[in-house]
C-alpha positions as CSV (number, residue, x, y, z in Angstrom):
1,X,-181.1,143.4,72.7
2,X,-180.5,140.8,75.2
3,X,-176.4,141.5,76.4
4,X,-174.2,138.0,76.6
5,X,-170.7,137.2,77.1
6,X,-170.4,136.3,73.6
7,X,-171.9,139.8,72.1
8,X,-169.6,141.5,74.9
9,X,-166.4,139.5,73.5
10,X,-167.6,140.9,70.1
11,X,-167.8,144.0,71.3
12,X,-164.7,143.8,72.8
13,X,-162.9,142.8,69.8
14,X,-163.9,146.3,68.3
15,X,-163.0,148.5,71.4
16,X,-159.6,146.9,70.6
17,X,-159.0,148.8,67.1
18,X,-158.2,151.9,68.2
19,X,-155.9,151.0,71.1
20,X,-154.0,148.8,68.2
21,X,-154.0,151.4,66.3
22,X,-152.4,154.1,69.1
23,X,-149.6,151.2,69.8
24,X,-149.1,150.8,66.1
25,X,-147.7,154.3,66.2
26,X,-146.4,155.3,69.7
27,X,-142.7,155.2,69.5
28,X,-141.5,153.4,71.6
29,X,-139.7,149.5,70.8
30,X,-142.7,147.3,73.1
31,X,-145.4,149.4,71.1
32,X,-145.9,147.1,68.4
33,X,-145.1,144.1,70.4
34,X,-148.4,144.9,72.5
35,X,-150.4,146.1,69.6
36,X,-149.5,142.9,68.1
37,X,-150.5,140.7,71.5
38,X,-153.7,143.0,72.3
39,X,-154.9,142.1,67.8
40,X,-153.9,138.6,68.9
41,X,-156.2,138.3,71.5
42,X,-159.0,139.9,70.0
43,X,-159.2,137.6,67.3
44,X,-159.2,135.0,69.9
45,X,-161.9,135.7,70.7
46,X,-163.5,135.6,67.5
47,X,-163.5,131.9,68.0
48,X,-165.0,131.9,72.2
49,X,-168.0,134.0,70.9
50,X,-169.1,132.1,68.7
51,X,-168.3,129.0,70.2
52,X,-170.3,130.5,73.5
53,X,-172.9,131.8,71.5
54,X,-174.1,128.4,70.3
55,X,-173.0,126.5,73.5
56,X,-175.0,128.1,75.5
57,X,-177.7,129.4,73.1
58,X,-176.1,132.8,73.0
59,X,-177.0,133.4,69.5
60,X,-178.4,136.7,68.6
61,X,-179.4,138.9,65.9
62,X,-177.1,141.5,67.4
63,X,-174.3,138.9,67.6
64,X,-174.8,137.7,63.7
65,X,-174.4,141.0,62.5
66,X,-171.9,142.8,64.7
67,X,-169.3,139.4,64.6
68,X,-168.6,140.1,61.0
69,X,-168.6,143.8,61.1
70,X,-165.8,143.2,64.1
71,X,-164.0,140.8,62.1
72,X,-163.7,142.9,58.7
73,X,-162.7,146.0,60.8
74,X,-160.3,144.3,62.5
75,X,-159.0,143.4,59.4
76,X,-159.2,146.2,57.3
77,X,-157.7,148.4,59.8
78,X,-154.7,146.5,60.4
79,X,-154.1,145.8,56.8
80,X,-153.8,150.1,56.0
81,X,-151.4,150.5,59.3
82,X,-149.3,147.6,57.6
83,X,-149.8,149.5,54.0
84,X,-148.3,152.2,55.3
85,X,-145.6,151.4,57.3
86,X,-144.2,149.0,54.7
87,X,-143.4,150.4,51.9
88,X,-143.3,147.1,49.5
89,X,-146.0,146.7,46.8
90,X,-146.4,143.1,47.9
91,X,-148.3,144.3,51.2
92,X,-150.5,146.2,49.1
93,X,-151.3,143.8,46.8
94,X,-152.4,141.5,49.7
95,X,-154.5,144.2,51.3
96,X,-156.3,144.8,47.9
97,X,-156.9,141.4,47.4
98,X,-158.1,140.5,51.1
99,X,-160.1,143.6,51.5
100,X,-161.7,143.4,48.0
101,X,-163.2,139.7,48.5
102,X,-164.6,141.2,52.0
103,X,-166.6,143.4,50.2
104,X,-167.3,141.3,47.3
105,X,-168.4,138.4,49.6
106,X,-169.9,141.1,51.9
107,X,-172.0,141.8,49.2
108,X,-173.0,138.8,47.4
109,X,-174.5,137.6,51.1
110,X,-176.6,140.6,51.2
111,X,-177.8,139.6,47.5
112,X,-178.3,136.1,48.2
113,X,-179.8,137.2,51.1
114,X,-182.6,139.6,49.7
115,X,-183.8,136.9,46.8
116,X,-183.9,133.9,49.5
117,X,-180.3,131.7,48.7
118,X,-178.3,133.2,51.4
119,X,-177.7,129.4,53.2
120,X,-176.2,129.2,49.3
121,X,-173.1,131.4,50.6
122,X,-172.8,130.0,54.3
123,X,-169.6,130.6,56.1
124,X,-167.5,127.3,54.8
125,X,-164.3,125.4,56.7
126,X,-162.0,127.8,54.0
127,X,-163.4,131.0,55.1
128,X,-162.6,129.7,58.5
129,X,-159.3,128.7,57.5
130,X,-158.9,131.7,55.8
131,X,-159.7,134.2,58.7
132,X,-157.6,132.4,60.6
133,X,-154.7,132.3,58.6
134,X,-155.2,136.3,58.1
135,X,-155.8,136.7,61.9
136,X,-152.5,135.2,62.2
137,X,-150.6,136.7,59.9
138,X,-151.5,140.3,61.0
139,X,-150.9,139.7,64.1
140,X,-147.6,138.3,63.7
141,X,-146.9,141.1,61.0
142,X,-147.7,143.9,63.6
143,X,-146.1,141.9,66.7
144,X,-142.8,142.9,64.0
145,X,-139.9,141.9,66.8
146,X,-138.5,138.3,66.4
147,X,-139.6,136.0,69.0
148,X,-136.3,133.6,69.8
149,X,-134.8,134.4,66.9
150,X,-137.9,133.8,64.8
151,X,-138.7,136.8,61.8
152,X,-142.2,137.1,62.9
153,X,-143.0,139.4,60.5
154,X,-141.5,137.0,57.8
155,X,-143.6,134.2,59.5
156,X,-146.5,136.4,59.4
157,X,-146.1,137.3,55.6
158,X,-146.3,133.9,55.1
159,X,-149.3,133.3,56.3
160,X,-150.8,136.3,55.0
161,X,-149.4,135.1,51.7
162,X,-150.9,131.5,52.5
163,X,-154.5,133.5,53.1
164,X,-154.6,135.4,50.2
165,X,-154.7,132.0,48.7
166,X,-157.6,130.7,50.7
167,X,-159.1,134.1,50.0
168,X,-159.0,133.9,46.3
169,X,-160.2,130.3,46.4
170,X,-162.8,130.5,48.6
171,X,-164.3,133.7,46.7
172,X,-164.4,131.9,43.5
173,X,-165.9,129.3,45.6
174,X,-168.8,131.3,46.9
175,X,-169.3,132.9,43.4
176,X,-169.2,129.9,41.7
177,X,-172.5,128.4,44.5
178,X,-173.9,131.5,43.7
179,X,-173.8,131.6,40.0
180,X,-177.3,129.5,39.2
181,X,-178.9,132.6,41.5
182,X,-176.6,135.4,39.0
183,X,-177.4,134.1,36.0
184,X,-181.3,133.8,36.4
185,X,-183.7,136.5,35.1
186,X,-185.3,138.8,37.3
């Protein structure tokens, strides 16, 4: 494995779980604020590695596999500290709902992928749109302290909400590509 500033940003962005997840719970009123600015910046730089990756012909095995991996831990993580600190169903409908289609998605691209159709259920503009809109929203919801008088955790529902939508859609989008491969006989 050859090491590159874009596989070290993706490795980076998982280092930077488990310090979110100690700010998360220290008590003490910046906590969240931080673990909300240090989740922010880590999916930052889910954009500069793969922008650097095919800039400067950084693209690597390694980097294919571990920048989704990063990405749905990130994620998934974050969504169960939100689960459980809010004790609204509506949270926990979201993270079902986000964290189902990873897996669902996760595992119709390993399908496609072992009968030949993978470039069938390519990363598409919504599942950009969508990460970022989720990346967002997190990160607002665990920043949690209003920013000028902004509700960023209101803001950050909102977008979450506002994902979830792109999530849905662009599952039934990748399912639907996928369906001639589904319905064929082995």
């Amino acid at each position: 494995m050859k090491y590159s500033l874009a596989n070290l940003l993706t490795i980076m962005r998982i280092l930077a779980i488990p310090i979110v997840v100690v700010c998360f719970y220290v008590d003490h009123a910046i906590a969240r604020p931080i673990a909300g600015i240090i989740f922010g910046i880590a999916a930052i730089t889910d954009f500069f590695d793969g922008y650097i990756a095919r800039k400067y012909g950084q693209i690597s095995r390694f980097g294919a596999f571990l920048d989704p991996v990063a990405d749905k831990l990130m994620v998934a993580i974050v969504l169960v500290l939100l689960v459980q600190s809010d004790p609204g169903w509506y949270v926990d409908i979201i993270a079902v709902i986000i964290i189902g289609r990873e897996i669902t998605i996760s595992a119709l691209r390993e399908w496609m992928a072992t009968i030949g159709d993978r470039s069938k259920v390519a990363v598409s503009w919504s599942g950009k749109l969508k990460t970022a809109l989720q990346m967002f929203g997190i990160g607002f919801m665990v920043y949690k302290e209003p920013i000028m008088n902004i509700d960023t955790y209101a803001t950050g529902f909102t977008l979450l909400l506002l994902a979830v939508g792109m999530t849905l859609w662009s599952m039934f989008r990748y399912l639907q590509l996928a369906w001639p491969s589904m319905k064929k006989e082995s």
